[in-house]
C-alpha positions as a Markdown table, in Angstrom:
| # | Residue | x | y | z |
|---|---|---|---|---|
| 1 | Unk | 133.7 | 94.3 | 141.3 |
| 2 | Unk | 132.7 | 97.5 | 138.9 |
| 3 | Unk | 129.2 | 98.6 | 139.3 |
| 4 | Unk | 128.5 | 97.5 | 135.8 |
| 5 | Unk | 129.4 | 93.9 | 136.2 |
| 6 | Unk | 127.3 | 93.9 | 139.5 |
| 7 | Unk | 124.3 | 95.6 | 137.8 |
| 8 | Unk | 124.5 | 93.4 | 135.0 |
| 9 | Unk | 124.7 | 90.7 | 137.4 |
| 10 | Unk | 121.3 | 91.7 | 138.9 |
| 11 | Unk | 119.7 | 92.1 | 135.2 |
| 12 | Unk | 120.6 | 89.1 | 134.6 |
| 13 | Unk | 119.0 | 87.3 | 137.8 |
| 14 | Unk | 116.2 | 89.3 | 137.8 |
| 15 | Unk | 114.7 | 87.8 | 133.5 |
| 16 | Unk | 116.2 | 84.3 | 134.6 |
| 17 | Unk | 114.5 | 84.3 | 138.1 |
| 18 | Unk | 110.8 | 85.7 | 136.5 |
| 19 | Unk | 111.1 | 83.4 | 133.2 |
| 20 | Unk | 112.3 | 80.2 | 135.3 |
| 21 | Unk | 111.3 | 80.7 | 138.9 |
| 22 | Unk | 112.9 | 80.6 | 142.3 |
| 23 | Unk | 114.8 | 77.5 | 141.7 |
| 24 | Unk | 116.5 | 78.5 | 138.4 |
| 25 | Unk | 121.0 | 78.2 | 138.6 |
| 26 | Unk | 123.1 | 80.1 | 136.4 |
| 27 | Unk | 127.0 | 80.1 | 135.5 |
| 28 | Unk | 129.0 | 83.1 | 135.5 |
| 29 | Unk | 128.8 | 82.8 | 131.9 |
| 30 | Unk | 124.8 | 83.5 | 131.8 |
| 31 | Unk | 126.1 | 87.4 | 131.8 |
| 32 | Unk | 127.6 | 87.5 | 128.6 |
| 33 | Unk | 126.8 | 86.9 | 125.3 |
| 34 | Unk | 128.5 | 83.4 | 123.6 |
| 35 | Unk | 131.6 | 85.6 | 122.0 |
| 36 | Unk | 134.2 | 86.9 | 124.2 |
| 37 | Unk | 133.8 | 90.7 | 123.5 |
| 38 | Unk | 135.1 | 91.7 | 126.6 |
| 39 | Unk | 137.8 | 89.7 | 128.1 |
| 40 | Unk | 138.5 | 91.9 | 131.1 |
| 41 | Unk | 135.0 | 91.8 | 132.6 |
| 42 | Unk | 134.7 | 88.3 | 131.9 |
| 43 | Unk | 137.9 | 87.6 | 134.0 |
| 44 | Unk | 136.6 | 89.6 | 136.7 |
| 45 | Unk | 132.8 | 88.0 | 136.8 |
| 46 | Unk | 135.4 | 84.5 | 137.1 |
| 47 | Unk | 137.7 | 85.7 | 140.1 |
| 48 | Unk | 134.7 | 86.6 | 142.1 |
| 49 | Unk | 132.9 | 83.5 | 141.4 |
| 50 | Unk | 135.3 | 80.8 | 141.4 |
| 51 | Unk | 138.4 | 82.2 | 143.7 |
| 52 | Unk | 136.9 | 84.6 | 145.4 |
| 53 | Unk | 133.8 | 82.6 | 146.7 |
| 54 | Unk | 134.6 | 79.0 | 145.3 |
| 55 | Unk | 131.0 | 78.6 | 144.0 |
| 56 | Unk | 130.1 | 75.7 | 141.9 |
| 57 | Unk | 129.6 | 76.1 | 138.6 |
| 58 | Unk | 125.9 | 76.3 | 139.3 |
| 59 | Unk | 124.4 | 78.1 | 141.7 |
| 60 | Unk | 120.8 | 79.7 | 142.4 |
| 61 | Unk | 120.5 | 82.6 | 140.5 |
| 62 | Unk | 118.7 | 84.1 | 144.3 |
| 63 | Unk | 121.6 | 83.5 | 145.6 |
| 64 | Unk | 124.1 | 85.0 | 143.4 |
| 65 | Unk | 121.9 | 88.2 | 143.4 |
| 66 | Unk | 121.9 | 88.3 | 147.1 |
| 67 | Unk | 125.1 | 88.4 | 147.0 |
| 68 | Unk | 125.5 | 91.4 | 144.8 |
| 69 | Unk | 123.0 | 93.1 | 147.0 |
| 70 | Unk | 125.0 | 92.5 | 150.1 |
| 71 | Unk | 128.2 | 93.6 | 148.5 |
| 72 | Unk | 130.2 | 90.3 | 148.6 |
């Protein structure tokens, strides 16, 4: 995964995380905005989360940036 998507990833986390708490999910969608304005990194965000990990379609936002961190 491109460092962009993964620091994105981490942005992302980070606001949902301090405006919801410890407990908040997210979709792989929750890193892009509602139009598809880049189909390329939205593909990519989708391979890692659903065929490269088989993650639900809502997991702990912790988690997912734990993840990142460890390089999965």
């Amino acid at each position: 995964m491109r460092q962009q998507l993964r620091s994105k990833i981490i942005e992302v986390c980070d606001k949902k995380i301090a405006n919801k708490g410890d407990n908040v999910g997210l979709s792989f969608y929750a890193f892009f905005a509602n139009k598809n304005d880049n189909p390329e990194l939205l593909m990519e965000a989708a391979t890692w989360w659903i065929k490269t990990h088989q993650l639900d379609h809502f997991v702990k936002a912790q988690k997912i940036k734990q993840m990142i961190v460890d390089g999965l």
